[in-house]
C-alpha positions as CSV (number, residue, x, y, z in Angstrom):
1,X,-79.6,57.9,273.0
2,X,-78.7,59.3,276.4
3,X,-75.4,58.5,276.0
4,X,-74.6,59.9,272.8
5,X,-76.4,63.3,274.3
6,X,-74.4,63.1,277.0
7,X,-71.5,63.0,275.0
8,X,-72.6,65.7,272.8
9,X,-73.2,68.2,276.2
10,X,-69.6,67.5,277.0
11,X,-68.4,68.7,273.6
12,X,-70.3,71.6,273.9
13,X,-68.9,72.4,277.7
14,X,-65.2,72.1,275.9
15,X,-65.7,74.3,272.9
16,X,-67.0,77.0,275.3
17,X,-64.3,76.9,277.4
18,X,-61.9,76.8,274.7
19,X,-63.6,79.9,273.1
20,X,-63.5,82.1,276.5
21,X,-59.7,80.7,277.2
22,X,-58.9,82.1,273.6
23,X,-60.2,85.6,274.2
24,X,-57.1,85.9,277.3
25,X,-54.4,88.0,275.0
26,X,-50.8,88.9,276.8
27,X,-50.1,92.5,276.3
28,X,-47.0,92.6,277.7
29,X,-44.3,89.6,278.4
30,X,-41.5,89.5,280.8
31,X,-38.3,90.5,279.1
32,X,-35.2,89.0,279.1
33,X,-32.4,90.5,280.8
34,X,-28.9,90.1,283.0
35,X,-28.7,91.3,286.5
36,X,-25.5,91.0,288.9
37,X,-25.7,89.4,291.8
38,X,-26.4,91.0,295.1
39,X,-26.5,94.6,293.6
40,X,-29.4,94.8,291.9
41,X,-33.3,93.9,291.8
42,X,-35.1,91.5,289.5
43,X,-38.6,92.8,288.0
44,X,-40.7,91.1,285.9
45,X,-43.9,92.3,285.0
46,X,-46.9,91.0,282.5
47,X,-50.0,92.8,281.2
48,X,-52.8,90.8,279.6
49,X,-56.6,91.3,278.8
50,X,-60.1,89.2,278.4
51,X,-59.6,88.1,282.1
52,X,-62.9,87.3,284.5
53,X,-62.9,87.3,288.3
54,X,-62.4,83.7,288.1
55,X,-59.1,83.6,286.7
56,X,-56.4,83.1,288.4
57,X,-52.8,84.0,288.5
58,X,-49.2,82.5,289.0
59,X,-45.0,83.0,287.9
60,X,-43.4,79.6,287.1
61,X,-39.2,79.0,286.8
62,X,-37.8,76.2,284.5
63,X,-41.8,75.0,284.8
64,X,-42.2,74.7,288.5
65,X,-45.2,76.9,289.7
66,X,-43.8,79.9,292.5
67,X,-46.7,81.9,293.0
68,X,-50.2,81.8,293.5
69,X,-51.7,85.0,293.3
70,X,-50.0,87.3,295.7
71,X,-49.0,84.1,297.8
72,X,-46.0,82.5,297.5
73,X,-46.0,78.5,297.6
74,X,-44.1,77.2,300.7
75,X,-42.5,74.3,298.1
76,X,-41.3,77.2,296.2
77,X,-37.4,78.3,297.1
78,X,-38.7,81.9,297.1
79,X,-40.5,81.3,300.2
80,X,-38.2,82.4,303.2
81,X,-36.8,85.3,300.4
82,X,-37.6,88.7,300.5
83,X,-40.0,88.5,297.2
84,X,-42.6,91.0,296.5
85,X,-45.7,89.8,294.7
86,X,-48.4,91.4,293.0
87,X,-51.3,92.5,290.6
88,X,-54.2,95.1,289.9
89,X,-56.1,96.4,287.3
90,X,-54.7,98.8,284.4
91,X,-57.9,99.5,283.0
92,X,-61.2,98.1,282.9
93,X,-60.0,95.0,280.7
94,X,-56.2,94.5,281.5
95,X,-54.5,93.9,284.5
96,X,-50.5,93.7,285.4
97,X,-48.5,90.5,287.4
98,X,-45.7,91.5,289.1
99,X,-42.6,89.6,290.5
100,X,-40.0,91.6,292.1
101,X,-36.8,90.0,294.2
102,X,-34.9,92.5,295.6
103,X,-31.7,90.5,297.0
104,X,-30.6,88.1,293.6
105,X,-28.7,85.4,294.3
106,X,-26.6,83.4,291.4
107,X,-29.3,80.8,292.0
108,X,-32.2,83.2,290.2
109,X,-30.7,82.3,286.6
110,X,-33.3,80.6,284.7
111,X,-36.6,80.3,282.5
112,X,-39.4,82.8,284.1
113,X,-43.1,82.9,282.8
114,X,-46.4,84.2,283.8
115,X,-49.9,81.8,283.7
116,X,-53.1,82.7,283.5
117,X,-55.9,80.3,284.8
118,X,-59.5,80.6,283.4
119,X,-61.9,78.2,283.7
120,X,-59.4,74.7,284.1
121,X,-57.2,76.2,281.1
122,X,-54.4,77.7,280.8
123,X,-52.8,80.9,278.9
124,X,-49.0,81.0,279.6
125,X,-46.8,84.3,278.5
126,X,-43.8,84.3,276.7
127,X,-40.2,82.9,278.4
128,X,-37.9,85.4,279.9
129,X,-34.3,84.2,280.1
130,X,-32.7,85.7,283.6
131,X,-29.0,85.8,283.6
132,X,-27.3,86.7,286.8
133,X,-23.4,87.6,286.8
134,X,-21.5,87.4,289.6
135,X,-18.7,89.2,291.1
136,X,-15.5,88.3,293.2
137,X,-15.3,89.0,296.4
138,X,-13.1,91.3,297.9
139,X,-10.3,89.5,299.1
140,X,-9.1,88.0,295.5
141,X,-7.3,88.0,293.4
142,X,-4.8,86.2,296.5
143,X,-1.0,85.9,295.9
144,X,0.8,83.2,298.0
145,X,4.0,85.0,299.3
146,X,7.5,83.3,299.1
147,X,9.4,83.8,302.6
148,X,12.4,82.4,302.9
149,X,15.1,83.1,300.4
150,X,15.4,80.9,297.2
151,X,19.5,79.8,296.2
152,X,19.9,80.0,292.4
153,X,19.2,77.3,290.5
154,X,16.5,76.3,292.8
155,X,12.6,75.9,291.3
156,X,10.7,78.7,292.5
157,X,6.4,78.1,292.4
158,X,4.5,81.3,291.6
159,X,1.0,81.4,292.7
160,X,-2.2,83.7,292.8
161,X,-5.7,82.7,293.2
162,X,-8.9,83.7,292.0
163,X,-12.9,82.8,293.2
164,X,-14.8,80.3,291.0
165,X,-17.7,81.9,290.0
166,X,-20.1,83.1,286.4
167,X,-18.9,84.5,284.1
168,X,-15.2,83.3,284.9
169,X,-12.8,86.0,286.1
170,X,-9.2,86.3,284.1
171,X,-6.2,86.1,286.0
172,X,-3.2,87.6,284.6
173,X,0.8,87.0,285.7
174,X,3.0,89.4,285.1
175,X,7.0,91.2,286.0
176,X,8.2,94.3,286.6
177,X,11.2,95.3,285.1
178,X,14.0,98.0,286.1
179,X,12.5,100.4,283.8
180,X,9.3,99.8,285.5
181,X,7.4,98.2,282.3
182,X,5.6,94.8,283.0
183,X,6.1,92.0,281.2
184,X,2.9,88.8,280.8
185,X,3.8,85.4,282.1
186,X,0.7,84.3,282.2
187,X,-3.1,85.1,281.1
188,X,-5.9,82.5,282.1
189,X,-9.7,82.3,283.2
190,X,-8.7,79.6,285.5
191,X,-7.9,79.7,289.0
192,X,-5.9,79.0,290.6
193,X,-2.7,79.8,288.0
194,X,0.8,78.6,289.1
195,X,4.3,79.8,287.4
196,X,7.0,77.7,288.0
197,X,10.9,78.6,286.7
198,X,14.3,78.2,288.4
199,X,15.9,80.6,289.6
200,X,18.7,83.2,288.3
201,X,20.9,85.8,289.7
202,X,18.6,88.2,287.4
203,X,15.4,87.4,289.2
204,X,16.8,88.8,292.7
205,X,14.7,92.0,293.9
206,X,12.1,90.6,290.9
207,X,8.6,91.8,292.0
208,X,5.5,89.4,290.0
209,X,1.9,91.3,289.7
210,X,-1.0,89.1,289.7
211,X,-4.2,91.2,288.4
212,X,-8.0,90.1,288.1
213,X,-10.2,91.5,285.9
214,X,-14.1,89.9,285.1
215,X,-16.4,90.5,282.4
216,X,-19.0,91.0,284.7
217,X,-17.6,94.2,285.2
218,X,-14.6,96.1,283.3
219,X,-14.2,98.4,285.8
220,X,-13.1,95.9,289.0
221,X,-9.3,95.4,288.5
222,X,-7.7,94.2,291.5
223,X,-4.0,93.5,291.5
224,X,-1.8,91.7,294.4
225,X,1.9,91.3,294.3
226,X,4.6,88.4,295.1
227,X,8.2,89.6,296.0
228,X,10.3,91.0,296.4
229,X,12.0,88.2,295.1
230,X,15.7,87.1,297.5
231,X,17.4,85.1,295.2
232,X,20.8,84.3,297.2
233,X,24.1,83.3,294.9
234,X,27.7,83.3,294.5
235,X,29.6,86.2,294.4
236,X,30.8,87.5,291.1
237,X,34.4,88.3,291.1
238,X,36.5,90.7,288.6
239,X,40.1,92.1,289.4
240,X,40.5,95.4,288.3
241,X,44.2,96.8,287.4
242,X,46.3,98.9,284.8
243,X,47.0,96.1,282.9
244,X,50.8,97.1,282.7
245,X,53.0,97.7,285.3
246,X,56.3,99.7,285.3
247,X,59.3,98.1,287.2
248,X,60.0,100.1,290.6
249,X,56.3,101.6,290.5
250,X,53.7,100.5,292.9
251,X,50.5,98.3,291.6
252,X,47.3,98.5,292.4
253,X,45.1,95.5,291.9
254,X,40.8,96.3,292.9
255,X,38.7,93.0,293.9
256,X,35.2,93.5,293.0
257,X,32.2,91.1,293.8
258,X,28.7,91.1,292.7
259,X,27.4,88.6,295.4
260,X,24.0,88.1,297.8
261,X,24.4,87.6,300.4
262,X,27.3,90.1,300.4
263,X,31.3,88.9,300.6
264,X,32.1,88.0,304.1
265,X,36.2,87.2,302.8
266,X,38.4,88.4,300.5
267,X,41.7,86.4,299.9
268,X,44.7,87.3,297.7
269,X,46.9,84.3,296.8
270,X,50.4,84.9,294.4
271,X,52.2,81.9,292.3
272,X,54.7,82.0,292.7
273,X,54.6,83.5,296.5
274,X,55.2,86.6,296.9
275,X,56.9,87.9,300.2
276,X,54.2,89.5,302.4
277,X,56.4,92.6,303.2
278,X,56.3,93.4,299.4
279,X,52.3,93.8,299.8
280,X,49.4,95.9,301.8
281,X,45.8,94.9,301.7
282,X,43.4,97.5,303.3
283,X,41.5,96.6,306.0
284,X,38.3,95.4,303.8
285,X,40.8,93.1,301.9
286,X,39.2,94.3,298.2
287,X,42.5,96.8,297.3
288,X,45.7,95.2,297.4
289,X,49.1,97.0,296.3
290,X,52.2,95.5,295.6
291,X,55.1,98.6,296.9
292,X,57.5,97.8,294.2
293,X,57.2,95.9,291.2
294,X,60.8,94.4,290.1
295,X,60.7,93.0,286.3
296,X,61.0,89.1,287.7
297,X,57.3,89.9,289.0
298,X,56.4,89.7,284.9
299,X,53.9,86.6,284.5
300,X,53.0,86.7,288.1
301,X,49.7,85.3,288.8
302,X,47.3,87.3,291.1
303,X,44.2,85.9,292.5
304,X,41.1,86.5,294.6
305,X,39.1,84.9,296.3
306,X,35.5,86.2,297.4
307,X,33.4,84.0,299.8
308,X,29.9,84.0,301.1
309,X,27.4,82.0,302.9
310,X,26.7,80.1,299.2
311,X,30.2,79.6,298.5
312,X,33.5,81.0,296.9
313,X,34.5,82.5,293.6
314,X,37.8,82.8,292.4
315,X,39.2,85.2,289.7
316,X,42.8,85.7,288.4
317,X,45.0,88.1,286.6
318,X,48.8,87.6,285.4
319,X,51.1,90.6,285.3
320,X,52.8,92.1,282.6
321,X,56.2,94.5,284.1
322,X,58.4,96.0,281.7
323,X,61.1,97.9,282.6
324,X,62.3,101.6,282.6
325,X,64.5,103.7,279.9
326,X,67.8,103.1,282.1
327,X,66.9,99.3,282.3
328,X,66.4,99.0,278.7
329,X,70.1,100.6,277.9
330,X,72.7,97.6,276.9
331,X,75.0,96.4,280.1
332,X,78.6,97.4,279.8
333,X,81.7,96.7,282.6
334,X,82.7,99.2,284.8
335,X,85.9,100.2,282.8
336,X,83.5,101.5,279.9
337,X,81.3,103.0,282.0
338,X,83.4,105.4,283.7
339,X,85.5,106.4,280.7
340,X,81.9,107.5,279.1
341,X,81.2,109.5,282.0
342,X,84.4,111.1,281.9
343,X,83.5,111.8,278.3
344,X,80.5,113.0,278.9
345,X,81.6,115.6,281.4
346,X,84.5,116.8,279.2
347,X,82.2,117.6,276.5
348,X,79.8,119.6,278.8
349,X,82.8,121.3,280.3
350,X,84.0,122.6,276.7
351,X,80.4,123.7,276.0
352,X,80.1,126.0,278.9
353,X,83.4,127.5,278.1
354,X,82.4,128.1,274.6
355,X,79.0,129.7,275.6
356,X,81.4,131.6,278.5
357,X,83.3,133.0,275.8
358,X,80.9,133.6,273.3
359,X,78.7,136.1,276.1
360,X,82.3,137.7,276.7
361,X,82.5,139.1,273.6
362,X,79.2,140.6,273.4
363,X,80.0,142.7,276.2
364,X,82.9,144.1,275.0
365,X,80.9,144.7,271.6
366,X,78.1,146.6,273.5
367,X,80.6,148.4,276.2
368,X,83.4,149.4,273.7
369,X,82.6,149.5,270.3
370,X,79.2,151.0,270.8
371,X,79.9,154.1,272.7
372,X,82.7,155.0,270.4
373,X,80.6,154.6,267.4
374,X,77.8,157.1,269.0
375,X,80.6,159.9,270.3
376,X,82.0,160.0,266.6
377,X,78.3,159.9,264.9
378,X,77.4,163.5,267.7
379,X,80.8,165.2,267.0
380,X,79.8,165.3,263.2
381,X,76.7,166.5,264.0
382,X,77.6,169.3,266.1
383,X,80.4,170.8,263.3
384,X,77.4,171.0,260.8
385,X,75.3,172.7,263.2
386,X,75.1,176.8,263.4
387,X,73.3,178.3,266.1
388,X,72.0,181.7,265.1
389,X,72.0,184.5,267.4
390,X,70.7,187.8,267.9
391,X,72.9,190.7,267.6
392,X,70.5,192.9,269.9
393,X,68.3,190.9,272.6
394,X,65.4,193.1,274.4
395,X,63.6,191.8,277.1
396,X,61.5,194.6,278.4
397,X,60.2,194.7,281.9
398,X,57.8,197.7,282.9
399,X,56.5,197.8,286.4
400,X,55.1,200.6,288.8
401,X,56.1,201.5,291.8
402,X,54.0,202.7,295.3
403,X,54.2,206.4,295.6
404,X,56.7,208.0,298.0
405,X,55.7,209.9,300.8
406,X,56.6,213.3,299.7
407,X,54.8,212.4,296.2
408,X,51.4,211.4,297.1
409,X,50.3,212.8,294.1
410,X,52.4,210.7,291.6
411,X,53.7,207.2,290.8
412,X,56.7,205.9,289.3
413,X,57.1,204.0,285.9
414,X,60.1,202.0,286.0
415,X,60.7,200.9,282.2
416,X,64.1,198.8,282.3
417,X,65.6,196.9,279.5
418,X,68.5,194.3,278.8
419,X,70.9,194.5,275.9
420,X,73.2,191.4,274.8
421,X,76.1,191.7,272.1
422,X,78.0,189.0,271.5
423,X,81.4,188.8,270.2
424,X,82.7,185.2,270.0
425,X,81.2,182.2,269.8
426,X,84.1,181.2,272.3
427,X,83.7,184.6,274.9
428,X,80.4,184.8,277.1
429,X,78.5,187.9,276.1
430,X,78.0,190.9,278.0
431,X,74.5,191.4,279.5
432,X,73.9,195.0,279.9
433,X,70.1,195.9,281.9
434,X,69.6,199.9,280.9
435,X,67.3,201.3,283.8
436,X,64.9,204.6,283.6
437,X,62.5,205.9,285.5
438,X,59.6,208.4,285.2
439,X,56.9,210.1,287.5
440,X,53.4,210.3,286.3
441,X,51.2,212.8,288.3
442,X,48.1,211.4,289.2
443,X,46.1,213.5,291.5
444,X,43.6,210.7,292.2
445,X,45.9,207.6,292.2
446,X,46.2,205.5,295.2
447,X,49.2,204.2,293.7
448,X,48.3,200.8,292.2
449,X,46.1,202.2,289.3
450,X,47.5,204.1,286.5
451,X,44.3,206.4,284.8
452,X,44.4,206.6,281.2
């Protein structure tokens, strides 16, 4: 009997218990969330109600207790960090649990929950799931630098490196071109990435842009650079001329060379030979000039050679001479050949004599003929012309004259007039000037008025 009433006491203790553990209710849980490292703060805070005195409280991470209270458990790795714990009352029936870690390290990430501890049993909140990002440090992305120059057709390694860290950063490879657009090589979330490729004659001055971006943060984009890229090869050799060449004109043959490093030597070589007075190179040795081209020189083979510290290119041309008008007339002996220059000069000499003769005659057309044609054309003219003339021509001229001395009180008019009869046409005509003079008293005159 005492043992099944002891029994029955213990059953009793439990259901209580049970009943006063069931009346703790979380108002508020922790809540979820994704913090980046070493920039922010970590906060989690829980409100619940139907507490006593008694109860106690404590944070726990991926189950392992951190916190008891406002103490911090020296097995806990929060211990030695700056972690702010703590709890009051909200009102008379709730009270708030606070966690707070100002400095968060990578090592945060995990599973965070609040416990309650009444009576030996235990109330625990919902999880909150604590991602922490991280970012790359400063110095990335890195790009390994190529120093020495790289001959072509050697393999060139391209390299840039990132930081290993959550979430993964993106790399990205890329080219700048002449028109200053960038072309991808290479996109990966690994680190480090490596582009290999042999090298070309087009990848000399080549710059290669490494950029990092992370998803931690799309505004960080950090770019570094590899190059300018010194790709050395042999030269590139073209000959430039006219193509044709007249005989007994100079040619001009133009040795260019696309090389790095540039041409140290430039060599012209002729086959067959070619006598070096019939040649000047300038003092460079790209512009060569043959003085005078004869028409054996056709299918002469011009070369040149351009060498630097890689090696030596040679390029060729073959000439093509054709002659001039006088070289292209059929050869005759010298018998022939005088007798059409004599030829020739008799008939230019009867051609000048013709034109001499010809401009003769005009002149004597214009000096002879023409004069005597105009006389005879006047004479005519002047037969059928009749000149009429007066019988009787006046001209009257009146003018006064100063008064004399003794005649103070007049003035003389002087009225003169001319009378011309004519005859013959053949006899001058007689001019006759009839002359008369009169006084007019004037009392007040002064002799240069006449008073009407």
């Amino acid at each position: 009997m005492n043992i099944i009433r002891y029994v029955f006491i213990l059953f009793q203790l439990y259901f209580v218990k049970r009943i006063v553990a069931t009346s703790t209710e979380f108002v508020y849980h922790p809540q979820t969330k994704t913090v980046i490292e070493g920039t922010t703060a970590l906060k989690l805070t829980c409100v619940f109600e139907g507490v006593d005195s008694e109860s106690t409280f404590s944070w726990i991470k991926n189950g392992v207790t951190l916190t008891n209270g406002k103490d911090i458990l020296e097995s806990s790795p929060y211990f030695d960090r700056n972690v702010f714990v703590d709890f009051g009352w909200l009102t008379t029936t709730s009270i708030y649990y606070k966690l707070e870690i100002s400095n968060v390290l990578y090592s945060d990430s995990g599973e965070y929950a609040c416990v309650v501890n009444q009576n030996g049993f235990e109330v625990k909140s919902n999880t909150a799931y604590i991602t922490v990002n991280q970012l790359p440090d400063r110095t990335y992305p890195i790009c390994e630098q190529i120093g020495s120059p790289v001959k072509e057709g050697k393999q060139v390694n391209l390299r840039c490196e990132g930081e290993v860290i959550n979430p993964p950063i993106e790399l990205q490879l890329s080219r700048s071109m002449a028109d200053n657009q960038a072309v991808t090589i290479l996109n990966k979330r690994t680190t480090p990435i490596i582009n290999s490729f042999v090298a070309n004659r087009v990848d000399n001055n080549a710059i290669f842009n490494c950029q990092l971006t992370t998803p931690a943060n799309t505004s960080i984009v950090r770019t570094c650079s590899i190059g300018p890229l010194n790709v050395w090869y042999k030269p590139n050799v073209t000959i430039q001329h006219a193509g044709i060449s007249l005989s007994g004109r100079e040619a001009i043959f133009i040795c260019q060379a696309d090389a790095n490093p540039p041409v140290v030597d430039f060599t012209w070589q002729f086959d067959p030979p070619l006598n070096i007075e019939r040649y000047v190179i300038d003092d460079i040795g790209q512009v060569m000039r043959i003085l005078k081209v004869d028409i054996d020189n056709n299918g002469l083979l011009v070369k040149c050679i351009a060498e630097n510290t890689v090696g030596h290119v040679t390029s060729y041309v073959i000439m093509e001479v054709i002659g001039n008008k006088e070289d292209d007339k059929p050869k005759t002996n010298a018998i022939e050949s005088v007798n059409e220059k004599q030829a020739e000069k008799k008939s230019i000499s009867l051609s000048v004599l013709l034109a001499v003769v010809s401009v003769l005659v005009l002149v004597i057309v214009f000096a002879i003929i023409v004069p005597v044609y105009y006389f005879c054309i006047c004479s005519k003219k002047e037969e059928n012309v009749v000149v009429a003339q007066p019988e009787v021509y006046f001209e009257p001229q009146d003018r006064l004259t100063l008064p004399l001395p003794n005649k103070r009180n007049s003035v003389l008019w002087r009225r003169s007039f001319g009378a011309q009869v004519p005859t013959d046409r053949d006899v001058d005509a007689m001019y006759l000037e009839i002359q008369s003079e009169h006084y007019i008293f004037t009392p007040d005159s002064r002799g240069n008025t006449l008073p009407y």
